[in-house]
C-alpha positions in Angstrom: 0.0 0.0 0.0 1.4 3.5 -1.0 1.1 5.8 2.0 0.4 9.6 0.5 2.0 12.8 3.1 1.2 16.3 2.7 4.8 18.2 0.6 3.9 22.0 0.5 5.5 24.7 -2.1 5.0 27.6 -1.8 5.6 31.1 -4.3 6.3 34.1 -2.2 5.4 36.9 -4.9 7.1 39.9 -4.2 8.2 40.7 -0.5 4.5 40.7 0.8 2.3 37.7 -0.8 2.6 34.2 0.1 1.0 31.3 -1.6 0.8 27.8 0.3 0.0 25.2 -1.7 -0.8 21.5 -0.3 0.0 18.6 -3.1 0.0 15.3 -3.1 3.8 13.3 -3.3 4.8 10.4 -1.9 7.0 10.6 0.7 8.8 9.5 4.1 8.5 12.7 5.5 6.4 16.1 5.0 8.7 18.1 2.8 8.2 22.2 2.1 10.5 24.9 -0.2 9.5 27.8 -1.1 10.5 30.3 -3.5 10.8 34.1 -4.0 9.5 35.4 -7.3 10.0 39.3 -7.6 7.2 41.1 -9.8 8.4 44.3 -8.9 10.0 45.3 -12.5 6.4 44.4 -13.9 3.5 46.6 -14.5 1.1 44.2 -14.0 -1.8 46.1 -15.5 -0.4 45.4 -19.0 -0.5 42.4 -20.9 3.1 42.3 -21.1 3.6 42.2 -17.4 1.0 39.7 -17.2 2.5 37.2 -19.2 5.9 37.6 -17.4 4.7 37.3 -14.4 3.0 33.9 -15.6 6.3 33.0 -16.7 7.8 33.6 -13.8 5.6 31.7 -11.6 5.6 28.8 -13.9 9.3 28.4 -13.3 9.2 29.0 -9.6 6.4 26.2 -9.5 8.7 23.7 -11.8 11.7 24.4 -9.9 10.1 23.9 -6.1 8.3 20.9 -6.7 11.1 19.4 -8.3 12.9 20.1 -5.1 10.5 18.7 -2.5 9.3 15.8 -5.1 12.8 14.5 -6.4 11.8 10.8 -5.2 8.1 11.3 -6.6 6.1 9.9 -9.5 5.8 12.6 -12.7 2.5 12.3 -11.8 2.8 13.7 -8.5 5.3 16.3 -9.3 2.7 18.0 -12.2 0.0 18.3 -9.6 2.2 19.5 -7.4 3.2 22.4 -9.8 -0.3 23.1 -11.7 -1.6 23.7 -7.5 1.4 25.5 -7.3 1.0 27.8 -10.4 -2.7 28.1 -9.4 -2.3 29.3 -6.1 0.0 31.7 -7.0 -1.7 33.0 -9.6 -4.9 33.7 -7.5 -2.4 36.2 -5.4 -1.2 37.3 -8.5 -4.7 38.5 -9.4 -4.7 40.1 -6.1 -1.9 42.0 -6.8 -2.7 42.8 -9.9 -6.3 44.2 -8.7 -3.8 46.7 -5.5 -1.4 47.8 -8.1 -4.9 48.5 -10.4 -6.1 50.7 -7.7 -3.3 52.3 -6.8 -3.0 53.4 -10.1 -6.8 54.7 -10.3 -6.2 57.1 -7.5 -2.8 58.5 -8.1 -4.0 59.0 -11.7 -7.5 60.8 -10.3 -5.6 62.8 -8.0 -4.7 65.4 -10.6 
């Protein structure tokens, strides 16, 4: 009988958003990494930025769980990255949506 453990990854975006992400790998122990993907450089409100920032994160979510899922099925490892990518991208939006704001005032603050 396979026994499943909890390996978390998680995509710190920027200095202030954190995205935990709980996937499934098989493992001895409960494994975690997490990595630091600066957006900073990006204007998010473009499609441009978008996209780069997707790029990013898809990277980031490869590379950390490939770390915690080295011993782990392909399987495994690609559900561990797509929850990865997912979560990250939901505090991407978020991000996106504050630096949308942002923007609104200082540009109605004339």
């Amino acid at each position: 009988m396979t026994r499943f453990f909890f390996c978390t990854a998680a995509i710190i975006i920027g200095a202030t958003l954190a995205a935990t992400v709980p996937a499934r790998a098989q493992s001895v122990q409960n494994d975690s990494a997490s990595q630091v993907v600066s957006l900073a450089d990006l204007n998010l409100a473009t499609a441009q930025g978008q996209t780069e920032a997707r790029a990013r994160l898809g990277l980031a979510a490869e590379h950390i769980c490939a770390k915690i899922g080295a011993n782990d099925s392909v399987d495994d490892r690609l559900a561990c990255q797509r929850q990865a990518f997912r979560d990250a991208r939901r505090e991407l939006t978020h991000k996106t949506l504050e630096q949308h704001a942002y923007t609104e005032v200082a540009s109605n603050a004339h």
